[in-house]
Each structure stands twice: as structure tokens, then as C-alpha cells.
C-alpha positions as CSV (number, residue, x, y, z in Angstrom):
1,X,25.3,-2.5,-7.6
2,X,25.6,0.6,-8.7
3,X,26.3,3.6,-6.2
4,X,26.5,7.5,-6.9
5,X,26.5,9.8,-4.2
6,X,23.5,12.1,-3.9
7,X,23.4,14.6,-1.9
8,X,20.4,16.8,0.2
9,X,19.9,18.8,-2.4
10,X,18.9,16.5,-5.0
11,X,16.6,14.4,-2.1
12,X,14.5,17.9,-1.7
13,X,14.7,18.6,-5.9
14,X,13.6,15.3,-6.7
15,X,10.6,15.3,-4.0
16,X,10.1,18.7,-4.5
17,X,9.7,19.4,-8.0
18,X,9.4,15.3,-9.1
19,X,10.8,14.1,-12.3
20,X,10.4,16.3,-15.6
21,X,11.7,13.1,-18.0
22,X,9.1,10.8,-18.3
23,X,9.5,7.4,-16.9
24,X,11.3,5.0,-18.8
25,X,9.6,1.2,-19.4
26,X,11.1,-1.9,-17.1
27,X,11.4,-3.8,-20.2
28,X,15.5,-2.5,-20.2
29,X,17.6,-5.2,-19.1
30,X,17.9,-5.1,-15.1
31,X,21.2,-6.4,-14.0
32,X,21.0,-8.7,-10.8
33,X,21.8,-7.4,-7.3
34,X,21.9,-8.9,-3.6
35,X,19.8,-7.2,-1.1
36,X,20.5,-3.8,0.5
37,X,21.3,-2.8,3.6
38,X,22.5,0.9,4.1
39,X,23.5,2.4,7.3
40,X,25.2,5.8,8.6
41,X,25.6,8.4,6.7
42,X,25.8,6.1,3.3
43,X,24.2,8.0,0.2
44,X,23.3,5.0,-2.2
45,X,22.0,5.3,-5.9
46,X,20.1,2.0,-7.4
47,X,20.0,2.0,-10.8
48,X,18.3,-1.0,-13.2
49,X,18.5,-3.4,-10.7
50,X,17.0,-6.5,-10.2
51,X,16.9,-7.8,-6.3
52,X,14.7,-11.2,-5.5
53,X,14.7,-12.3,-2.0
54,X,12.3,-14.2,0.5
55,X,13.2,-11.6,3.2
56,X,13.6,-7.9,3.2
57,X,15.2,-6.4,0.4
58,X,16.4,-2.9,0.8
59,X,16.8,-2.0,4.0
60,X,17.9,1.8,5.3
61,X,18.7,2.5,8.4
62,X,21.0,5.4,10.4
63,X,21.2,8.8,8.0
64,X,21.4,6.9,4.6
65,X,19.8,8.2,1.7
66,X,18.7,5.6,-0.8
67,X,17.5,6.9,-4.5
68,X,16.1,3.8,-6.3
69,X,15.5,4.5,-10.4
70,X,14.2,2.3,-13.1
71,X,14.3,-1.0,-10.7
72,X,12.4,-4.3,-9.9
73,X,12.5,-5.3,-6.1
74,X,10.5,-8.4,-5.6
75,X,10.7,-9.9,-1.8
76,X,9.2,-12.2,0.7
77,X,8.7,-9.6,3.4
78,X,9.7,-5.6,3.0
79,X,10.1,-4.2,-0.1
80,X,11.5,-1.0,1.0
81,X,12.2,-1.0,5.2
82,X,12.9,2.3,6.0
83,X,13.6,2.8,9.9
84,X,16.3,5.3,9.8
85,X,16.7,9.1,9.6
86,X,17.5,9.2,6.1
87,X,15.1,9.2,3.0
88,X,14.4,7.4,0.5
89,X,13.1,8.1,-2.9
90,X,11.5,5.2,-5.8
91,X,11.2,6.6,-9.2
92,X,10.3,4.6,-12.2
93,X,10.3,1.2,-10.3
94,X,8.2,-2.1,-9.3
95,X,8.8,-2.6,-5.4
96,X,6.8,-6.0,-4.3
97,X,6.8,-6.9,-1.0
98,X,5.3,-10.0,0.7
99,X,4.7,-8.2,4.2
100,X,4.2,-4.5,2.4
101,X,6.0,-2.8,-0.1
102,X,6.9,-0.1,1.9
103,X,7.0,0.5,5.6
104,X,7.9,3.6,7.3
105,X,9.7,2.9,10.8
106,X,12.2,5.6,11.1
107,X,11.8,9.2,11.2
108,X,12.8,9.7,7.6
109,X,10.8,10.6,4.8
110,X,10.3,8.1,1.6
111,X,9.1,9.6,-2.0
112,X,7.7,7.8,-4.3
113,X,6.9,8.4,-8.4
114,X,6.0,6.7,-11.6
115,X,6.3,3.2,-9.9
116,X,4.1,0.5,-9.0
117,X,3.9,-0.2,-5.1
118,X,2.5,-3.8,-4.9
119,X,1.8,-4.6,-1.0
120,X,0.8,-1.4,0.0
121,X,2.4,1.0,2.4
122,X,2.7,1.0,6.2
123,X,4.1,3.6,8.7
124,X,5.4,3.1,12.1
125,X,7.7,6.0,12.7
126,X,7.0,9.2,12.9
127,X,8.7,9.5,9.1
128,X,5.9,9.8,6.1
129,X,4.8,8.5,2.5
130,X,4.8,10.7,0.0
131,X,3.1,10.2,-3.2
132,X,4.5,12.3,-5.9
133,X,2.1,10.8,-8.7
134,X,1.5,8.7,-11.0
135,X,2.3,5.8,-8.9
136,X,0.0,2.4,-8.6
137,X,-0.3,1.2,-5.2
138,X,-2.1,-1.9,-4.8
139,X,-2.3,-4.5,-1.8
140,X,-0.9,-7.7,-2.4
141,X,-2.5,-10.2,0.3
142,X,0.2,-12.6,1.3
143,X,-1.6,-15.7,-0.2
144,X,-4.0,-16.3,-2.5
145,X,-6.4,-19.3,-3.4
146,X,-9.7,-19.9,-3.9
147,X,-12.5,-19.3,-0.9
148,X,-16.3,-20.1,-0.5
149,X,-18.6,-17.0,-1.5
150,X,-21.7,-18.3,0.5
151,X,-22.0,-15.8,3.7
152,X,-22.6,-17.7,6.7
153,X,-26.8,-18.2,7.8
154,X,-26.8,-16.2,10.9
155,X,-25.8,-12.4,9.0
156,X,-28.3,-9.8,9.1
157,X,-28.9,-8.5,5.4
158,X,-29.0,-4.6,5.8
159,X,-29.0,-2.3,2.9
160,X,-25.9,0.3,1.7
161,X,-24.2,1.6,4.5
162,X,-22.4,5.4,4.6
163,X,-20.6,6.6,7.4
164,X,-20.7,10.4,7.8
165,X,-19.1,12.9,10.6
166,X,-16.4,12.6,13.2
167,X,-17.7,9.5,14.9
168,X,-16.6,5.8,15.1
169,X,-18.8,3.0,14.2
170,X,-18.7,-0.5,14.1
171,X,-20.9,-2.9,12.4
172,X,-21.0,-6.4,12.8
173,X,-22.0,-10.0,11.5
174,X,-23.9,-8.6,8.3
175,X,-24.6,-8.8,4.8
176,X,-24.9,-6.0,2.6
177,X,-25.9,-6.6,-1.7
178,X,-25.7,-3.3,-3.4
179,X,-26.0,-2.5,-6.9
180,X,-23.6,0.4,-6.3
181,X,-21.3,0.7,-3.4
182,X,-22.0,-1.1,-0.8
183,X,-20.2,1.1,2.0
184,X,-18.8,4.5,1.9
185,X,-16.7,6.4,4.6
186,X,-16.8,10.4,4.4
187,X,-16.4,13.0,6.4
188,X,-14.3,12.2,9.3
189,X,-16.1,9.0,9.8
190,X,-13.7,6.1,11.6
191,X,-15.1,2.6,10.9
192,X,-14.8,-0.9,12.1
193,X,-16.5,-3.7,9.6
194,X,-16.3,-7.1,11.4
195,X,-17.2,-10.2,10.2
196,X,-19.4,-9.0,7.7
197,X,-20.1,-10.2,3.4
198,X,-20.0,-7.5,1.3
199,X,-21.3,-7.8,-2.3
200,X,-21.1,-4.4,-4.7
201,X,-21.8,-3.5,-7.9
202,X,-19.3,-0.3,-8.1
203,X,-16.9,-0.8,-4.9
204,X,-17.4,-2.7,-2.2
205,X,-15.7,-0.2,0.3
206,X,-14.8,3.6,-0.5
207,X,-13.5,5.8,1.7
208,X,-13.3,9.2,1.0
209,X,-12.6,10.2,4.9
210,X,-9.4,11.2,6.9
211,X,-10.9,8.3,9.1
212,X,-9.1,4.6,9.4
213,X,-11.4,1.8,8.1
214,X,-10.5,-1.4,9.7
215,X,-11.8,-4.9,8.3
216,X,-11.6,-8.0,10.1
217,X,-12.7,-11.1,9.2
218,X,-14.8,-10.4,6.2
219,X,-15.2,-11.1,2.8
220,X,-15.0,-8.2,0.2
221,X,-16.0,-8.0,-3.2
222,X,-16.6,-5.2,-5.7
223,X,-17.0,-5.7,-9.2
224,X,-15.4,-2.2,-10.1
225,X,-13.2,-2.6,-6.6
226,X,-12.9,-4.4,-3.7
227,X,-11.9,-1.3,-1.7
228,X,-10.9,2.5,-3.4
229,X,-9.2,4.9,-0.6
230,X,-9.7,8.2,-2.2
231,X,-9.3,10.0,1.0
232,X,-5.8,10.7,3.6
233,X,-7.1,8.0,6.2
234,X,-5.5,4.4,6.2
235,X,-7.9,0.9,6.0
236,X,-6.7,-1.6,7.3
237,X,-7.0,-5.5,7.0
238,X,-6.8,-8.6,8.9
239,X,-8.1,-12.2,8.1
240,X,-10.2,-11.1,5.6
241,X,-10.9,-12.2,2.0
242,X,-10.9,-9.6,-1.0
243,X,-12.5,-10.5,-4.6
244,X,-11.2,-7.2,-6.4
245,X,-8.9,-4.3,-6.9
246,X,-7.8,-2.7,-4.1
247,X,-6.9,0.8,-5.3
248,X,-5.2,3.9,-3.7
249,X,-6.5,7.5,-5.2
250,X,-6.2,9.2,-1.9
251,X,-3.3,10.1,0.5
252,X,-4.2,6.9,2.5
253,X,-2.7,3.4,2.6
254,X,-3.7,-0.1,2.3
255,X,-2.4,-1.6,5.5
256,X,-2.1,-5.5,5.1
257,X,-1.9,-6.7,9.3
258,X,-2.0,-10.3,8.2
259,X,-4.2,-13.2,7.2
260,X,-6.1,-12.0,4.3
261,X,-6.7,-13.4,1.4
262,X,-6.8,-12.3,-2.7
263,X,-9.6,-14.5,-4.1
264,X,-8.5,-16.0,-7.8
């Protein structure tokens, strides 16, 4: 592995002002590396490295600063688990993670630009995700295969559903077919959808709310997306099924909390 210190200043210049060369492509040759763990007051530099595991691959902890360029990171649960004091910025890089690509359990900061974030993001600590541009961050359900369509019998069919104001709502045991969205979230709006088929034409959910959406047990599909967050609130997912993109365009996260499924 490659290490060069870094130091404060170039954490704060590099979230601060972001990168002014553009990103260079993955297809350069990645050398191999072991997973990560950095602890104390360690100040690590990851360069064109390649790190496969079926647990958690970089892992920082204590006051170590982690600056991650031009990488691949492919693992079975964490991507990048930050749970320390110390940040850590990706640049140019594909972090996948099993569990989520990135989570946030410390009170450090991690910056992220130019790189594709495949298992979304999810914060514990009182640390933050910062998106600095250009970055793709997708969810990555932790198995996929193929599901049955057909809603249950018992659903009530209602028509496009959008949630305004500061309020929280929960709807249950539906089915919603829309030629257009088929639910937005605005305004402050907090929403539960439970156990509910959703068929769209555009996206199946948008949010464009500092709300959290939460879906349980549902199946989601969009033929544009299967859920757009263009907003700063968080959805988040358990044991559902999503047929579609799941795209971030907002300050929110994807949070994957288990069980769900990406349709084929």
C-alpha cells in the first residue's frame, strides 16, 4: 500500500476547494492491497489500489486521516467505516460495500468527489457526508433475484400520493399506478410507506423534503427510478423489493437497514 503523509491542511484544501484536475479513468492498472485498518494519529494516503474482501475494507478509527485517490474498494460489508475522529476523503474512486458503502460512526467528517458510492451512505455518529460533486451514489440491495410483481388481493388502489408540510404520515397496505410519479415527499413532509406496490411511470418515490422516507415491506418500481432523493432528508429501506434506479441528487442518503431486494 502506498502511504504519504497528509496533513490538516490539505484535508480542509481538498474538501474545501475540491479537485481542480479532472478525474482520471479506473481503467489504470490498480495494484492489489489487503484491507485497511488505521488508528491513532496515522495519516494514510491510498493511491490505485485494488482491496476485495467479504468484510469491512477500510476501516478508520482514533485521529487517522485517510485520503483514498483513483481506487476500487469492493467488500462484503463496509466500504468505508469511519468511527473515529479523523476524516476521510474519496476522490476519483469505486467504493462498493455489501452492508453500505459508507457509514459515518465517529465524529469525523468523510468527503467524497468524482467517485461512484455503490451501497449508499449511512451515519451514526455525530460526524457528516459531504458530497463535493460529481459523485454517483446508488444503493446496492444486498441480494438480488428475481420476485413476483402481482400485489397481494387485499391492497387498496388509491391514486398519486404527495406529502406536503411538517407532518408525518403513514400509509399502509396499498396500491398506487401512476403514469407519473407515483409518490412525492416536499416540504418538510416525514413519511412511512408500509407494505404498499407502487407502480410509476417517472419515479416511483421522490423526495424533495428535509423529511426521512421510510419503506418497509414494499415493492418499488419506477420506470425512470425506483426512488430519486433530491432533497437533504434520508429514505430508508427494509424488506422491500426495488425494480429501478435508486438515485441520489439531493444531500440525502439511501439507507439500506436490511432485507431488500434489487429486482433483475
Amino acid at each position: 500500500m502506498q502511504i504519504k503523509p497528509v496533513g490538516r491542511l490539505g484535508i480542509f484544501l481538498l474538501s474545501t476547494l475540491g479537485w481542480l484536475i479532472p478525474g482520471q479513468s479506473l481503467a489504470i492498472k490498480l495494484k492489489k492491497a489487503e484491507p485497511i485498518v488505521c488508528q491513532d494519529e496515522q495519516q494514510l494516503k491510498v493511491t490505485k489500489r485494488l482491496i476485495e474482501t467479504n468484510g469491512d475494507a477500510v476501516v478508520v478509527g482514533g485521529s487517522c486521516t485517510v485520503v483514498i485517490t483513483n481506487s476500487k474498494i469492493i467488500a462484503g460489508g463496509f466500504g468505508v467505516r469511519a468511527i473515529g475522529q479523523g476524516d476521510v476523503v474519496i476522490r476519483n474512486s469505486v467504493i462498493e460495500g455489501g452492508k453500505n458503502a459508507v457509514m459515518v460512526g465517529g465524529t469525523g467528517d468523510v468527503y467524497a468527489k468524482r467517485s461512484v458510492l455503490r451501497g449508499g451512505v449511512r451515519k451514526e455518529g455525530n460526524g457528516n457526508f459531504y458530497d463535493k460533486g460529481d459523485n454517483q451514489i446508488t444503493a446496492q440491495a444486498p441480494r438480488r433475484g428475481r420476485v413476483e410483481r402481482k400485489p397481494p388481493g387485499d391492497l387498496k388502489r388509491v391514486g398519486p400520493f404527495v406529502c406536503r408540510g411538517t407532518k408525518n404520515i403513514r400509509i399502509s397496505n396499498c396500491l398506487i399506478r401512476a403514469k407519473e410519479n407515483a409518490i412525492t415527499v416536499t416540504k418538510g413532509c416525514s413519511l412511512t410507506i408500509d407494505r404498499c406496490w407502487l407502480f410509476a411511470g417517472q419515479n416511483a418515490v421522490e423526495t424533495q423534503s428535509d423529511g426521512v422516507v421510510k419503506i418497509r415491506r414494499s415493492y418499488i418500481e419506477g420506470r425512470r427510478a425506483a426512488v430519486v432523493i433530491r432533497g437533504k432528508g434520508d429514505v430508508r429501506a427494509k424488506g422491500s423489493t426495488f425494480n429501478g434506479r435508486v438515485q441520489k441528487r439531493g444531500k440525502g442518503n439511501f439507507q439500506d437497514e436490511g432485507g431488500n431486494i434489487a429486482a433483475k
